[in-house]
Backbone as CSV, one residue per row, in Angstrom:
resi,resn,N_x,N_y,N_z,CA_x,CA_y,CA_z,C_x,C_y,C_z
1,UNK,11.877,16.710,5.488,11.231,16.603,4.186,12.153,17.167,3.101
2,UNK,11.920,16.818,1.905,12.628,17.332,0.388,12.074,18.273,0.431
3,UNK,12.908,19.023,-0.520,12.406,20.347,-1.301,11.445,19.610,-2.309
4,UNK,11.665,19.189,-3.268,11.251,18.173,-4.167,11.650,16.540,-4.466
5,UNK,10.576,15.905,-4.952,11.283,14.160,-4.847,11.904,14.598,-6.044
6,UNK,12.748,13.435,-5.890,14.107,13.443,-7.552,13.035,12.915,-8.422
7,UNK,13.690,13.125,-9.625,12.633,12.652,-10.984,13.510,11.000,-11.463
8,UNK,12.774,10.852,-11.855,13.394,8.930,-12.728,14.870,9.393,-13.119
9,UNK,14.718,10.273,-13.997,16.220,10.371,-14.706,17.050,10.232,-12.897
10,UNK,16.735,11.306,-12.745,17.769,11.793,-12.196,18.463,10.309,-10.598
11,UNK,17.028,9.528,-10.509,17.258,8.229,-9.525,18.072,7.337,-10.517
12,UNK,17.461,7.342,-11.331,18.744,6.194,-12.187,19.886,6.939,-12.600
13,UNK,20.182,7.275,-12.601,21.881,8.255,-12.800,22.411,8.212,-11.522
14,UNK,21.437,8.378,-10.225,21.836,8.273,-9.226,22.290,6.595,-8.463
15,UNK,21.579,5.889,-8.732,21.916,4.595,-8.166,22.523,3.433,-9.416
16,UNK,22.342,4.246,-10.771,22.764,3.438,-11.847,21.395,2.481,-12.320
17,UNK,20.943,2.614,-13.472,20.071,2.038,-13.887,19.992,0.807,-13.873
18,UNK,20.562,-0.529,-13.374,20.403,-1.961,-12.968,19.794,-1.698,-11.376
19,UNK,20.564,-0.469,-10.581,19.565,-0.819,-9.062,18.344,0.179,-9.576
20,UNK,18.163,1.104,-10.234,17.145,1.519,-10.312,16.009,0.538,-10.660
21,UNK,16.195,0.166,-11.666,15.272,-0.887,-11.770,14.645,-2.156,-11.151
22,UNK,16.016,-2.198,-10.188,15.512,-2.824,-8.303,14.889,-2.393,-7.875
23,UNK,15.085,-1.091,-7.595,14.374,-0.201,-6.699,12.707,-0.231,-6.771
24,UNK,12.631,-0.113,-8.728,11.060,-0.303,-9.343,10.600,-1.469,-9.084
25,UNK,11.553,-2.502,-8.955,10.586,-4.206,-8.671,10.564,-4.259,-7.179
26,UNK,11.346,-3.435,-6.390,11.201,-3.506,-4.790,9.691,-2.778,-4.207
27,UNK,9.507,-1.418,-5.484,8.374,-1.074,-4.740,7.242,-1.733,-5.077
28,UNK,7.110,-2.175,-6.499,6.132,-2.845,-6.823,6.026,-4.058,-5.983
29,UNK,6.816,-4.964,-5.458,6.489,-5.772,-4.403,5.973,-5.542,-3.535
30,UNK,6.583,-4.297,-2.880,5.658,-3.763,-1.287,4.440,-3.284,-1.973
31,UNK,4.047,-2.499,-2.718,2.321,-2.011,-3.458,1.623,-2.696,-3.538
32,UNK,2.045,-4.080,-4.085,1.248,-4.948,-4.567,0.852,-5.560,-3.537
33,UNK,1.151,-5.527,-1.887,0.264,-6.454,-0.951,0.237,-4.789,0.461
34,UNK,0.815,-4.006,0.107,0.182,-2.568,0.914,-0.066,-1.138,0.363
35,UNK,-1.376,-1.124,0.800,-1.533,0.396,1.028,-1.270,1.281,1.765
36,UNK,-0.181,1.856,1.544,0.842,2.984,2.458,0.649,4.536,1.804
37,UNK,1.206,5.344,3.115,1.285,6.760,2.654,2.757,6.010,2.436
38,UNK,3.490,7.264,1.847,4.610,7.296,1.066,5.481,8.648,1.408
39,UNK,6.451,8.691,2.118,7.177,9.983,2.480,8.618,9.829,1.810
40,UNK,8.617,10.709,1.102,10.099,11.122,0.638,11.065,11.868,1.733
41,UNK,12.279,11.896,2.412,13.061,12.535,2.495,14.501,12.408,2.889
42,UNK,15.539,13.393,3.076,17.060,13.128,3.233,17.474,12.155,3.461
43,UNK,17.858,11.349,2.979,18.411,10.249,3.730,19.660,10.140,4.770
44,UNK,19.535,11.197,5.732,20.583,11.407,6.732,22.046,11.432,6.128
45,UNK,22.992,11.066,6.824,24.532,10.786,6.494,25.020,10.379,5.625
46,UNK,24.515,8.595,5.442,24.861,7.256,4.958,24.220,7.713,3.001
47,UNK,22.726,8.501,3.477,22.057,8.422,1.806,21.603,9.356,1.650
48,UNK,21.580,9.757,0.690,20.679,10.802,-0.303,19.595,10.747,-0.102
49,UNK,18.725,9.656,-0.337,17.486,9.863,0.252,16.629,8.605,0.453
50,UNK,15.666,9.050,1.180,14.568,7.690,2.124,13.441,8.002,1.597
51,UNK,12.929,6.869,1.626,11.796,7.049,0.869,10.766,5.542,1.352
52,UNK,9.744,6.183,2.591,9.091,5.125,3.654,8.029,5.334,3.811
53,UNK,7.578,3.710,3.760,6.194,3.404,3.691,5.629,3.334,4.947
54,UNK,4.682,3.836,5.426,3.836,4.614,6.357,2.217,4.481,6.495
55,UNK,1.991,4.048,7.957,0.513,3.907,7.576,-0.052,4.023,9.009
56,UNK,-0.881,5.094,9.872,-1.478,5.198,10.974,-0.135,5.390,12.201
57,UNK,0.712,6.234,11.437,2.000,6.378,12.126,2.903,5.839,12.870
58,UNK,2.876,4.892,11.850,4.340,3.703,12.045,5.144,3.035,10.530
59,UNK,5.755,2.854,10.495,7.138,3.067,9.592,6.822,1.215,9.281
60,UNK,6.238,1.155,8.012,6.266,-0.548,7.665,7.948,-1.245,7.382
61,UNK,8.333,0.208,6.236,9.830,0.381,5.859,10.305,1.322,5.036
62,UNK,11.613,1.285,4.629,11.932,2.283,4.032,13.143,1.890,3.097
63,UNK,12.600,2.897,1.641,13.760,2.838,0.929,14.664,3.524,0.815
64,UNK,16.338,3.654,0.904,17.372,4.631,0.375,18.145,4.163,-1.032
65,UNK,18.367,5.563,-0.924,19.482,5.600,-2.283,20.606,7.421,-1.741
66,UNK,21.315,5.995,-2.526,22.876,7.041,-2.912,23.265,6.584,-3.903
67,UNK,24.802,7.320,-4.163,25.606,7.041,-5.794,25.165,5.323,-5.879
68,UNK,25.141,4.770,-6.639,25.563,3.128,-6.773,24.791,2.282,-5.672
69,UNK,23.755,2.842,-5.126,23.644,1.932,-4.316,21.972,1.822,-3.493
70,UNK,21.134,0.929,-3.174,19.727,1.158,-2.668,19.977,0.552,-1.193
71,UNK,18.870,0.915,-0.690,19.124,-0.281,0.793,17.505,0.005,0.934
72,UNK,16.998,-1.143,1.812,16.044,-1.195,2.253,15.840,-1.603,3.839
73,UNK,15.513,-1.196,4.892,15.470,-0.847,5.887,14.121,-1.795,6.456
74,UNK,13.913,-2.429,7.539,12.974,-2.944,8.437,13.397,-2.755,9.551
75,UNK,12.597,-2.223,10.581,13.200,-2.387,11.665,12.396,-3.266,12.556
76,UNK,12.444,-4.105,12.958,11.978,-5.311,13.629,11.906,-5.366,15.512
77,UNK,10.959,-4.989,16.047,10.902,-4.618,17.455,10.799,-5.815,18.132
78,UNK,10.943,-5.874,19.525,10.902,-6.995,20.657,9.934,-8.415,20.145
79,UNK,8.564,-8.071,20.129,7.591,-9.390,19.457,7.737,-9.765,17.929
80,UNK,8.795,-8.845,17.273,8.949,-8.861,15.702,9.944,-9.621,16.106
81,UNK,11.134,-9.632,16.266,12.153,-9.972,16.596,12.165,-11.694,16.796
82,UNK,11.266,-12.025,18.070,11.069,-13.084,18.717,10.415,-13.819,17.325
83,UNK,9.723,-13.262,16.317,9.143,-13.921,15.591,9.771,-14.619,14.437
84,UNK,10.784,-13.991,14.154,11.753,-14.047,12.957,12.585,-15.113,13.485
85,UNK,12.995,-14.878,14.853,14.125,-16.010,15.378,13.410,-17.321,15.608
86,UNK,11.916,-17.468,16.007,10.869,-18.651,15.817,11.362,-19.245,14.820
87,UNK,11.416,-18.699,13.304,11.977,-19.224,11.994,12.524,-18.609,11.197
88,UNK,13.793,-18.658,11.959,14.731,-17.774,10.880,15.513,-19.171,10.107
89,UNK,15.358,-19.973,10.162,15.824,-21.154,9.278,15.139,-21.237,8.231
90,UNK,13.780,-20.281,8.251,12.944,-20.180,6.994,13.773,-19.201,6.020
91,UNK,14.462,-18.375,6.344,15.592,-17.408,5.941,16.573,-17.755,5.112
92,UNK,17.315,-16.926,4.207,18.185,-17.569,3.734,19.343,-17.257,4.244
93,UNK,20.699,-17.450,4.137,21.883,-17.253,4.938,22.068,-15.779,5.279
94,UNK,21.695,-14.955,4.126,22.486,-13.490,4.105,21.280,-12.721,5.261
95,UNK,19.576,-12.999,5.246,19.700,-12.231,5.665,19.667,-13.075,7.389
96,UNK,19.964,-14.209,7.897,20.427,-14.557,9.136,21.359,-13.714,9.529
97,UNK,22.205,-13.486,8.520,23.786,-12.909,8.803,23.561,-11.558,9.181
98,UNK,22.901,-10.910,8.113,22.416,-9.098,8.786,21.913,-9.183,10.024
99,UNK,20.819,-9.955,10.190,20.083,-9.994,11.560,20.887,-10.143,12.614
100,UNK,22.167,-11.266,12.974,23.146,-11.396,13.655,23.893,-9.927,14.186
101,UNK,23.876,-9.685,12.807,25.646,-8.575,12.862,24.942,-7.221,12.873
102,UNK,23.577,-6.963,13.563,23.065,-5.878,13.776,22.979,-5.543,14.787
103,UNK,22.625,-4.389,15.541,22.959,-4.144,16.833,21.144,-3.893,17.416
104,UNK,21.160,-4.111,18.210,19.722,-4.375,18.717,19.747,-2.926,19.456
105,UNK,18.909,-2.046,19.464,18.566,-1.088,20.107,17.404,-1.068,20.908
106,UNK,16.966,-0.083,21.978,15.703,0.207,22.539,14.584,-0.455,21.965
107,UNK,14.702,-0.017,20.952,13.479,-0.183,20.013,13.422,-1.131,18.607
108,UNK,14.265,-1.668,18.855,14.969,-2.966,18.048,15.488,-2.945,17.343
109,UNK,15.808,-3.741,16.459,16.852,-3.924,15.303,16.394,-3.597,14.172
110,UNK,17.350,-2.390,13.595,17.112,-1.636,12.248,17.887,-2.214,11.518
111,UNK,17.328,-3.541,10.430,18.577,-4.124,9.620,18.099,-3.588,8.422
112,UNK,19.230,-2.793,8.202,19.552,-2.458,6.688,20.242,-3.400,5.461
113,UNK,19.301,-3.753,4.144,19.930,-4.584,3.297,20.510,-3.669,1.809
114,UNK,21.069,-3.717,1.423,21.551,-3.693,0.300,21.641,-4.394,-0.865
115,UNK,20.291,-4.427,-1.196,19.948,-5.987,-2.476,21.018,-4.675,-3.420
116,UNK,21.615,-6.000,-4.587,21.827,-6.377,-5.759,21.412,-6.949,-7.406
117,UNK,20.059,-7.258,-6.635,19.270,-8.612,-7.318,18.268,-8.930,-6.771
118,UNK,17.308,-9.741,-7.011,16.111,-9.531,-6.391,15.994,-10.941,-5.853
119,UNK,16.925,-11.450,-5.444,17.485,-13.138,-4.734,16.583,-13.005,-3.037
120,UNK,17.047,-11.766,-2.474,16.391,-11.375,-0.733,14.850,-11.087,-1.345
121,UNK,14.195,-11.082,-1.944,12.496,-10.280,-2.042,11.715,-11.170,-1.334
122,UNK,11.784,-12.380,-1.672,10.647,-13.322,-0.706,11.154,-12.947,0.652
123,UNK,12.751,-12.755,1.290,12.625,-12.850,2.523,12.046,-10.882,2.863
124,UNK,12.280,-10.888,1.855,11.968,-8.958,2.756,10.493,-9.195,2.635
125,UNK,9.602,-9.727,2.196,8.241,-10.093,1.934,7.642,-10.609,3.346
126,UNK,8.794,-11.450,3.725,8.494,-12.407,4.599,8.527,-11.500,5.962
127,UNK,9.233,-10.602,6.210,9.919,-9.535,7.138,8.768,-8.815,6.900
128,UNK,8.283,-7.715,6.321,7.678,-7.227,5.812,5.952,-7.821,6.467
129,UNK,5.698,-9.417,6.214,4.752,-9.763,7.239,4.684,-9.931,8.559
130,UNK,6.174,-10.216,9.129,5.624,-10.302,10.472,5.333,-8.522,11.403
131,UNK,5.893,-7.425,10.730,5.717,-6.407,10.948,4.042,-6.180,10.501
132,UNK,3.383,-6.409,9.852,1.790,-5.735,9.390,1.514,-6.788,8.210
133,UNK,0.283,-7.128,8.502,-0.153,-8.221,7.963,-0.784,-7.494,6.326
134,UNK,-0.107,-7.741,5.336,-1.035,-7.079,3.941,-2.344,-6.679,3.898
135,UNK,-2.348,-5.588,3.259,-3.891,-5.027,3.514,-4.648,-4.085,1.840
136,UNK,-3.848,-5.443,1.223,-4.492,-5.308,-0.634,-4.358,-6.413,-0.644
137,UNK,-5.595,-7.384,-0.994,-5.986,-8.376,-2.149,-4.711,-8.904,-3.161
């Protein structure tokens, strides 16, 4: 856990105010179709900090930030997995390509993205459903 979550200033100084303002249309996407607890903390090695949506103790996803940069995290298990590859032609190239060039673990594949732009949102939407079906109107 944080000592304290960072304040606005201090996230946009941190990731630069064009991803910050990703960051604000990334969460408002996930809010707007879940009701999650919300945990702030370290973001291990790679980030400054994580910041994951949570609900009956399992991890829907998660956001990081460091200098210049956000990522957003799904990790996609054995029947998740099988589901995405059903139609991953529904996908667009980049994130086929993460899914590929990720390494599948125990407990499946943790693909980390690094939007730019908000071009990946339908597919993290799409990811995002086959893990937990929306549970807001």
């Amino acid at each position: 856990m944080l000592d304290r979550i960072p304040s606005t200033e201090e996230m946009a100084i941190l990731v630069g105010e064009s991803l910050y303002d990703l960051w604000i249309q990334l969460e408002a996407l996930i809010e707007e179709s879940y009701d999650m607890d919300r945990l702030w903390n370290k973001g291990g090695k790679a980030w400054q900090y994580e910041y994951k949506y949570r609900r009956g103790g399992k991890t829907l996803c998660a956001l990081y930030a460091r200098e210049n940069c956000v990522g957003f995290m799904i990790i996609l298990g054995k029947d998740e997995r099988l589901k995405f590859e059903t139609n991953r032609d529904d996908y667009s190239k980049e994130v086929q390509r993460i899914y590929d060039e990720t390494q599948t673990y125990h407990d499946g594949k943790w693909l980390m993205f690094e939007p730019v732009d908000t071009t990946l949102f339908d597919d993290f939407i799409r990811l995002l459903r086959i893990k937990r079906k929306p549970n807001r109107k």
